[in-house]
Backbone bond lengths (Angstrom), bond angles and torsions (degrees), N, CA, C in turn:
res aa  C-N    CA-C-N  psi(-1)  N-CA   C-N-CA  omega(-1)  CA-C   N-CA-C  phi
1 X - - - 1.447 - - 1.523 108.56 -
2 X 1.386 108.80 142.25 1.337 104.28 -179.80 1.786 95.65 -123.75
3 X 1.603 103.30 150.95 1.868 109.56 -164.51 1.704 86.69 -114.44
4 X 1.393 129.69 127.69 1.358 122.82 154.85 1.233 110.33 -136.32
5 X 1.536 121.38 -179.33 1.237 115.27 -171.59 1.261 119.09 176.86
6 X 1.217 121.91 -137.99 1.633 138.06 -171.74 1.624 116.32 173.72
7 X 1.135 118.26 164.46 1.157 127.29 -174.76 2.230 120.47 -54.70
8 X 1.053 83.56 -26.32 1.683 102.66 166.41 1.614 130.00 -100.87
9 X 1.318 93.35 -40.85 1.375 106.20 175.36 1.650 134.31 -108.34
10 X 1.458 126.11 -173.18 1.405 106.27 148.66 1.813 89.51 -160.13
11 X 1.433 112.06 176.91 1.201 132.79 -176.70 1.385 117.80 -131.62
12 X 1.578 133.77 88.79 1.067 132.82 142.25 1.767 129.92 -15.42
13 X 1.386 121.65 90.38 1.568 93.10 165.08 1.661 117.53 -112.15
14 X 1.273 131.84 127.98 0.657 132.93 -155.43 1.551 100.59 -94.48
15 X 1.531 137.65 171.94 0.958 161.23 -159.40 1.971 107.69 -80.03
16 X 1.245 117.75 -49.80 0.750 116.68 161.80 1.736 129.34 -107.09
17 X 1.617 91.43 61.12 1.555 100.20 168.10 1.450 115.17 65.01
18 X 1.428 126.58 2.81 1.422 117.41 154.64 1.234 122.50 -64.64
19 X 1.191 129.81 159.37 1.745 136.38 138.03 1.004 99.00 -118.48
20 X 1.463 106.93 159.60 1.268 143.57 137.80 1.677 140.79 -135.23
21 X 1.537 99.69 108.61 1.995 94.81 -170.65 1.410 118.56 -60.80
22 X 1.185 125.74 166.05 1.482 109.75 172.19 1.673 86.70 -160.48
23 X 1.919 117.75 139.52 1.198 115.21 -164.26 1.711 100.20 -88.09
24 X 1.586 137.56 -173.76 0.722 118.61 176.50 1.527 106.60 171.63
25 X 1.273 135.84 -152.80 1.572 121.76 176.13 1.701 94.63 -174.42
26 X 1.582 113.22 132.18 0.741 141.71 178.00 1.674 116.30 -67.67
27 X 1.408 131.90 121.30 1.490 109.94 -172.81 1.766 98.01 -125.23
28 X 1.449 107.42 -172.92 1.293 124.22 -171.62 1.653 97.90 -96.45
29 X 1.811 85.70 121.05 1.587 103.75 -168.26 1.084 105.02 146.22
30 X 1.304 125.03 -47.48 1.303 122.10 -142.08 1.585 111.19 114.79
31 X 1.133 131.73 -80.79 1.267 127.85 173.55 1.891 134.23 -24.09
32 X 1.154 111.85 141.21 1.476 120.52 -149.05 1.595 85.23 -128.47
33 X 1.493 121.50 133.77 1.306 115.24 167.75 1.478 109.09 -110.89
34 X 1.348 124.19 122.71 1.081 139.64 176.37 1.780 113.93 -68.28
35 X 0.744 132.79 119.18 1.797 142.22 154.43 1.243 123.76 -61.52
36 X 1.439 122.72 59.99 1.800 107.93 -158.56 1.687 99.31 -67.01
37 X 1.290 112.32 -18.95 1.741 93.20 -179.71 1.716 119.85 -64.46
38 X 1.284 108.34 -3.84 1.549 123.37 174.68 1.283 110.76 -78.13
39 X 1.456 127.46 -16.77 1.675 101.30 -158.57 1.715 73.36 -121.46
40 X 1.291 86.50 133.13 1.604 137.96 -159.13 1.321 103.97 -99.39
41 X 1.554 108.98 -79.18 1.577 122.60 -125.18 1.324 87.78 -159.72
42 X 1.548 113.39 149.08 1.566 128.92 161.68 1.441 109.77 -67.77
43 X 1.338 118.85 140.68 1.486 122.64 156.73 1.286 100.75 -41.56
44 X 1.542 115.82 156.32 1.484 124.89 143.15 1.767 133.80 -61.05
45 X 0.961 103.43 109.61 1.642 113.67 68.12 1.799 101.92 -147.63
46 X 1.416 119.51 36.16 1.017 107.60 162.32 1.451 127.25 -120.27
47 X 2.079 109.14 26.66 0.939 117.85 161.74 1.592 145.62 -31.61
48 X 1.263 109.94 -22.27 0.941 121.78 -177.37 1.752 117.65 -95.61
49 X 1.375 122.91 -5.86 1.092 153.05 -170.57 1.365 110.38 -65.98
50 X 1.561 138.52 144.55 1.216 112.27 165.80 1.496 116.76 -88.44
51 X 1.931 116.29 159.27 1.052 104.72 -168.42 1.379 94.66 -144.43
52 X 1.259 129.66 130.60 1.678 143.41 -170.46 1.320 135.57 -128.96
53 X 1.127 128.97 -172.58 1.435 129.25 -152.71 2.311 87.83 -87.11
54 X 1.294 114.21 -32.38 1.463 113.39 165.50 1.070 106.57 -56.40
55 X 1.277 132.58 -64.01 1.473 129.43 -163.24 1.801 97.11 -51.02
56 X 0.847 116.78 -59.29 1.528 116.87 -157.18 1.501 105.39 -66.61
57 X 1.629 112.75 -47.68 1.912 121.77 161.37 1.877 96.97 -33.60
58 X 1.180 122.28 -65.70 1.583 127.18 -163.77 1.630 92.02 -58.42
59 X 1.397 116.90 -67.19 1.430 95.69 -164.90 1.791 118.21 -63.13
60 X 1.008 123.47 -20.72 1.534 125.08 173.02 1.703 108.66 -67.03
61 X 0.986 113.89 -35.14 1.115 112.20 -175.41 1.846 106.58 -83.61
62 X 0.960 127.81 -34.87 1.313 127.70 170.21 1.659 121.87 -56.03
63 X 1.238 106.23 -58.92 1.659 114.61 123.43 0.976 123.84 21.24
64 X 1.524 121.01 -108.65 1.218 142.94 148.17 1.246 111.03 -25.29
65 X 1.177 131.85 -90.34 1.461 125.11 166.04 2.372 126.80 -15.21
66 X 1.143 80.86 -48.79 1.529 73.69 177.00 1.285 117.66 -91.29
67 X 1.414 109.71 -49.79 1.993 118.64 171.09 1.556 99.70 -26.42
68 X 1.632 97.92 124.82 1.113 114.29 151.42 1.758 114.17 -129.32
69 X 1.797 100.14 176.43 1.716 94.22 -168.86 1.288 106.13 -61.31
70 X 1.510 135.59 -20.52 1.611 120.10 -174.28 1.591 111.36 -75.84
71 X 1.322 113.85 -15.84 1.971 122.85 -166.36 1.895 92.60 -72.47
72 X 1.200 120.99 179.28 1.424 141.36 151.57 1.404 93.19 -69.10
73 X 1.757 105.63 132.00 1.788 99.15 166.43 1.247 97.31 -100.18
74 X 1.422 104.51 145.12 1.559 137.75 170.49 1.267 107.01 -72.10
75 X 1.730 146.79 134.32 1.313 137.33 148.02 1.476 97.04 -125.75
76 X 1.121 96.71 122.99 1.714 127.64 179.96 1.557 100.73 -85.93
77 X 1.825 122.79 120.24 1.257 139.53 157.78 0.852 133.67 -158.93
């Protein structure tokens, strides 16, 4: 998975060619707060795809899985 972003946002890419945006705000620390009620929908071109409360469980947890103390920590809410 690759994490990119911006000061508002960030972009999930997942391994097999998904995205997913999710809005969010960057704070003092290091830490990035994630919006999971934002991520919706796959980028295109797999907009049309369905996308669910699993999909979003899998990407948090991957997350978790890779974050280490040197990365920006993510808090998902």
């Amino acid at each position: 998975m690759k994490i990119r972003g911006g000061r508002d946002y960030i972009k999930f890419d997942l391994e097999n060619g998904y995205i997913v945006k999710a809005e969010g705000e960057m704070l003092i620390g290091g830490k990035f707060v994630v919006y999971k009620n934002t991520m919706k929908a796959w980028e295109p071109p797999h907009e049309n795809e369905e996308f669910c409360e699993k999909d979003i469980e899998g990407i948090i947890a991957e997350v978790q899985r890779i974050t280490t103390k040197d990365t920006v920590q993510l808090v998902f809410e």
